[in-house]
C-alpha positions in Angstrom: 67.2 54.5 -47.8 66.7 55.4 -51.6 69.3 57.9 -52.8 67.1 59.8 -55.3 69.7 62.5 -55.1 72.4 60.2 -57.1 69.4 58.5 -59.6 68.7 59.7 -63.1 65.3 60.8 -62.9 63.5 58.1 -64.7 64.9 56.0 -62.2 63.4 57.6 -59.1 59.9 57.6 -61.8 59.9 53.9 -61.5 60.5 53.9 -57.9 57.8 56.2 -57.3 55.5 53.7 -59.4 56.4 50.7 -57.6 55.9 51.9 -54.5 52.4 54.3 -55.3 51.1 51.7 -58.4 52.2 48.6 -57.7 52.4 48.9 -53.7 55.4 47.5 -52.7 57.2 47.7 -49.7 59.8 50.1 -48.9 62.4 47.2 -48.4 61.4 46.1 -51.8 62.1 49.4 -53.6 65.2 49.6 -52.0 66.3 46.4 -53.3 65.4 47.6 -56.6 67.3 51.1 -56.1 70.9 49.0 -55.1 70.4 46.5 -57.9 69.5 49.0 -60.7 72.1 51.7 -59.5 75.0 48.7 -59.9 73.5 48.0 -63.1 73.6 51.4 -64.4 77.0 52.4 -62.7 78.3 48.9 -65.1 76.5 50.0 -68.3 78.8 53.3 -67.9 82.0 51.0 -67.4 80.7 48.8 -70.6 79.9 51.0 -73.0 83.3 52.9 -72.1 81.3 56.4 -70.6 83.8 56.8 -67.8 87.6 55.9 -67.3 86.8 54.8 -64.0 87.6 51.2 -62.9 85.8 50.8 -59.3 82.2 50.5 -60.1 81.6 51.6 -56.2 83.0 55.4 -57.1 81.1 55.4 -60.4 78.2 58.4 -60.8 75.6 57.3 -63.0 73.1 59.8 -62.5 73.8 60.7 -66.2 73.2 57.8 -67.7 70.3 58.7 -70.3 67.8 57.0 -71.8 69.6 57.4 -74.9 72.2 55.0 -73.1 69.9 52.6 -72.4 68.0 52.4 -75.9 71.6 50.3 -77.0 71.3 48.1 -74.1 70.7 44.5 -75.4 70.1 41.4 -74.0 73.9 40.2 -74.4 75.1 43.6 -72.0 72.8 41.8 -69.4 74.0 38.4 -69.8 77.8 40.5 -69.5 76.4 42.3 -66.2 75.4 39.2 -64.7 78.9 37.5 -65.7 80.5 40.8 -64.1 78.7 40.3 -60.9 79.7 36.3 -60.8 83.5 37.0 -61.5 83.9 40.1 -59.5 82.0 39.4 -56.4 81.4 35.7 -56.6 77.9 36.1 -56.7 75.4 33.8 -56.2 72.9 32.3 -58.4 69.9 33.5 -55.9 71.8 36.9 -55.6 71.9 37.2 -59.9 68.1 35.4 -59.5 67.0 39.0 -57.9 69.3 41.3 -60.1 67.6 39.3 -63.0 63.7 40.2 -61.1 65.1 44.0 -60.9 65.8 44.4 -64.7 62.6 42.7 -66.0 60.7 44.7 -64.1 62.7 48.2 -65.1 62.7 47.5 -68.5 59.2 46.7 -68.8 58.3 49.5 -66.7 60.4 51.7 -69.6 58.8 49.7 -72.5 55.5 50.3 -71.4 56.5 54.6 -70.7 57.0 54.3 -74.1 61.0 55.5 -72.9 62.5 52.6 -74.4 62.1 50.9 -77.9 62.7 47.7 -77.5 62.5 45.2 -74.3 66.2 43.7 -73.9 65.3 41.2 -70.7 61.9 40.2 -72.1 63.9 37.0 -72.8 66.1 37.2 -70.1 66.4 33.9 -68.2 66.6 33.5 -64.6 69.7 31.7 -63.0 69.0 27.9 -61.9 68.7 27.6 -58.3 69.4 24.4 -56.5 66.4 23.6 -54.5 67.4 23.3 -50.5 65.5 21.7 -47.9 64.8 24.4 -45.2 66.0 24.1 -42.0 63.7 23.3 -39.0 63.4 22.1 -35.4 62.1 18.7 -34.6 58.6 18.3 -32.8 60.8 17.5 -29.5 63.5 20.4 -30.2 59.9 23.1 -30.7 58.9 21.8 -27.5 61.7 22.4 -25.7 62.1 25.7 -27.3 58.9 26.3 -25.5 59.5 25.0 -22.4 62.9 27.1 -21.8 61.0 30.2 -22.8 58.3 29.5 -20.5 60.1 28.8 -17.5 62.5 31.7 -17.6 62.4 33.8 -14.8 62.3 37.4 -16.0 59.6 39.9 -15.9 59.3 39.7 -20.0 58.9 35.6 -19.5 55.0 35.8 -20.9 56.0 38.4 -23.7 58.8 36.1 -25.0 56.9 32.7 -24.6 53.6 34.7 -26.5 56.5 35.5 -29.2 57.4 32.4 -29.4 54.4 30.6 -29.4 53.2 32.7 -32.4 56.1 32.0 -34.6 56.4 28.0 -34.1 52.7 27.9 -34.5 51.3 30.2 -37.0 54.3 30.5 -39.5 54.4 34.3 -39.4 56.8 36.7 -40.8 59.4 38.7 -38.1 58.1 41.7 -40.1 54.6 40.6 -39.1 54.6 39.8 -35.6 56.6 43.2 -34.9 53.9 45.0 -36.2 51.1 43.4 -34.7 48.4 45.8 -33.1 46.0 44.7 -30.2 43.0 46.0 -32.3 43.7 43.7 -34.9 43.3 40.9 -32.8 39.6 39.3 -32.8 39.5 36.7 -29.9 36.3 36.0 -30.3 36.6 34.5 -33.9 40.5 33.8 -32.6 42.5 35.2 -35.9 44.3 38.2 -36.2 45.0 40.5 -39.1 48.9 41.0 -39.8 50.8 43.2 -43.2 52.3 40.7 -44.6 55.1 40.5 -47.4 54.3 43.4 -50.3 52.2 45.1 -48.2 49.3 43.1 -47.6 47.0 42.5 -45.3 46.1 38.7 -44.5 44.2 37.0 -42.1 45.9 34.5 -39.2 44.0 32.0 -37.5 44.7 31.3 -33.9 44.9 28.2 -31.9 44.4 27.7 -28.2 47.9 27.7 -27.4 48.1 31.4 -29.1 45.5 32.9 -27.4 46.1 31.7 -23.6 49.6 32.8 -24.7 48.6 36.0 -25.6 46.1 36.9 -23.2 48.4 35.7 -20.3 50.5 38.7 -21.9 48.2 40.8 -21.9 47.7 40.9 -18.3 51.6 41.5 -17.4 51.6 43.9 -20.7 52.1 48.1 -19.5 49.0 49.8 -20.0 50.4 53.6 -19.1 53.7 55.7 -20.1 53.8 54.1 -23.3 56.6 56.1 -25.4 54.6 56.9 -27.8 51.0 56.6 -29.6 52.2 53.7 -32.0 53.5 52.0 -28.7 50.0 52.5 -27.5 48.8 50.3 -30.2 51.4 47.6 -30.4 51.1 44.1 -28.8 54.3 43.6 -28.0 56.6 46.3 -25.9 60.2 46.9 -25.3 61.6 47.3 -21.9 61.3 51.4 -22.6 57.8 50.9 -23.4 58.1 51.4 -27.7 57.1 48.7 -30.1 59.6 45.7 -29.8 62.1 45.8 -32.4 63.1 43.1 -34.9 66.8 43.2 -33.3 65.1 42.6 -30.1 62.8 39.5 -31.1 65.9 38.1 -33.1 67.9 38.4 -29.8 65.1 36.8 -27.7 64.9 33.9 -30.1 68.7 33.3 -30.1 68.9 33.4 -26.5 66.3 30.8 -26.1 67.5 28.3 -28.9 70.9 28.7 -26.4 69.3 28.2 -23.3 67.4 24.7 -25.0 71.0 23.6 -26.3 70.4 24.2 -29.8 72.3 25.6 -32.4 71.7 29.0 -32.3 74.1 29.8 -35.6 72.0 27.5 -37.4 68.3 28.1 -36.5 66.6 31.8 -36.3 63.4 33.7 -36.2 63.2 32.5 -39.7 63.9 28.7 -39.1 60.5 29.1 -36.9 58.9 29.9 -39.7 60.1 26.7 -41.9 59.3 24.9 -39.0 55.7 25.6 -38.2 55.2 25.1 -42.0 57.1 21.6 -41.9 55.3 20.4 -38.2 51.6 21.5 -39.9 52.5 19.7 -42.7 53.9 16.6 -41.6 51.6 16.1 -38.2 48.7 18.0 -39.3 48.5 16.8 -42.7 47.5 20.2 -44.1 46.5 20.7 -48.1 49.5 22.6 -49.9 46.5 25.1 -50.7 45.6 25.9 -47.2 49.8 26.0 -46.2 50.5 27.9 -49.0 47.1 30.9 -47.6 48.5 30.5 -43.6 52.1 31.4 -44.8 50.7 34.4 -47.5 52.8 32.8 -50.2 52.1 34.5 -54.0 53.3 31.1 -55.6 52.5 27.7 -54.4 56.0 26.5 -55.9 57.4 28.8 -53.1 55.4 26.5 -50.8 56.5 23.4 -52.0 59.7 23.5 -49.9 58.0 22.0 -47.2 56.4 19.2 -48.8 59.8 17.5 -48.2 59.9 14.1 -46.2 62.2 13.5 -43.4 64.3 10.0 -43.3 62.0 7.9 -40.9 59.0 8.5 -43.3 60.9 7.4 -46.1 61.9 4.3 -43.7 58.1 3.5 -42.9 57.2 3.6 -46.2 59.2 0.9 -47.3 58.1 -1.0 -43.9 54.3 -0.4 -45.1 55.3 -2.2 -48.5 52.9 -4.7 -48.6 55.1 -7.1 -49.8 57.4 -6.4 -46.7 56.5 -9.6 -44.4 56.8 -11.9 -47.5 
């Protein structure tokens, strides 16, 4: 939740505008609300405003705009050292601190509230590049078998869930709030709000519609708990919209059940993997991965152009100098 109660007022102004202007999510805003209250709370301890020393009981609601007309690039480059000595923080941790200021001071630039831009210049933190992690072909389709063959009276919800995330790449966010009406079998795609808030369009294969229409069939049609339950595809035991606690659960208990390593795959791991299977078996364009996944930047994309061992291995076999 944003604390607007404990914000100086331009700083709830430039929450409002992200979230009315600019249309980001409420998850979003909130990230900017913890990263620019720390920033502001360390300002206070920087510039010598308050005696004291735990930046977690600092108030910073008075921090004016005055205050913030002497912040220069050099005070960021000291709040991100702060953050890395203090709480050992990581580069992809600073990375969205870094995000948060550009956009806050630009914001105040632009408001005319500000003179000058201190992070126009302000670089972001090197990030070492990590291949993401993903289930085999064989370890997806034995994920799929265990959920199909369970024997419980949610066995067609969960394999439908399932089925959904290792082949269509979407979002937990997504899938949870996937509504029945937004489904078009006929032209099999659905319509899901994506990352930001925004609408995008997910094409469905075969295996996703027999998977959800055998759901379907098994899915409560009375006693919902509520309208939105009413509308949602995919129900909890007390009839609501299934929660994102819930799906995570179901997952891990089916990566257990196949023998895999449950601490290190998730919902999110399906994801990498539907993106790393359709690109290395279906031999998709980076374009066309980069619009199923509703990525803004196709560098964000290029994670999964990565190449496992073995095709590294047949590539030197196919050397036509090899036989020689």
């Amino acid at each position: 939740m944003v604390q607007e109660e404990e914000n100086p007022d331009y700083l709830n102004d430039f929450l409002d505008y992200m979230i009315t202007i600019q249309n980001k999510s409420k998850n979003t805003v909130k990230e900017y609300n913890y990263d620019l209250a720390t920033f502001l709370k360390f300002i206070k301890m920087h510039f010598k405003l308050t005696d004291e020393k735990n930046i977690k009981n600092i108030k910073y609601k008075d921090v004016t705009i005055e205050t913030l007309n002497r912040v220069k690039l050099e005070d960021l480059h000291a709040f991100l050292a702060y953050l890395t000595k203090n709480y050992n923080s990581k580069a992809t941790t600073r990375s969205r601190k870094v995000s948060s200021l550009r956009v806050f001071f630009k914001y105040l630039t632009q408001k005319k509230l500000i003179a000058i831009n201190p992070a126009q210049d302000l670089e972001t933190p090197k990030i070492g590049k990590r291949l993401p992690k993903y289930l085999t072909l064989e370890d997806s389709k034995k994920l799929l078998y265990v959920a199909s063959e369970e024997d419980t009276r949610n066995t067609k919800r969960n394999f439908a869930i399932t089925t959904l995330f290792l082949n269509c790449g979407m979002r937990l966010s997504e899938l949870v709030g996937i509504n029945i009406k937004n489904i078009a079998f006929d032209e099999c795609q659905m319509t899901v709000i994506g990352k930001g808030n925004k609408e995008r369009t997910i094409y469905l294969n075969k295996a996703c519609i027999n998977a959800i229409e055998d759901y379907l069939k098994v899915r409560p049609k009375t006693n919902f708990a509520n309208s939105d339950a009413e509308k949602a595809l995919f129900l909890s035991e007390r009839r609501q919209r299934i929660s994102r606690r819930m799906v995570q659960q179901i997952i891990y208990d089916e990566l257990r059940k196949a023998g895999l390593d449950s601490d290190k795959y998730s919902v999110h791991k399906l994801r990498h993997t539907a993106a790393t299977l359709m690109y290395q078996y279906g031999q998709v364009d980076i374009r066309a991965l980069q619009e199923l996944l509703g990525h803004e930047s196709i560098s964000t994309t290029e994670i999964y152009t990565h190449v496992s061992n073995q095709q590294v291995r047949d590539a030197v076999e196919k050397n036509p100098l090899a036989n020689l």
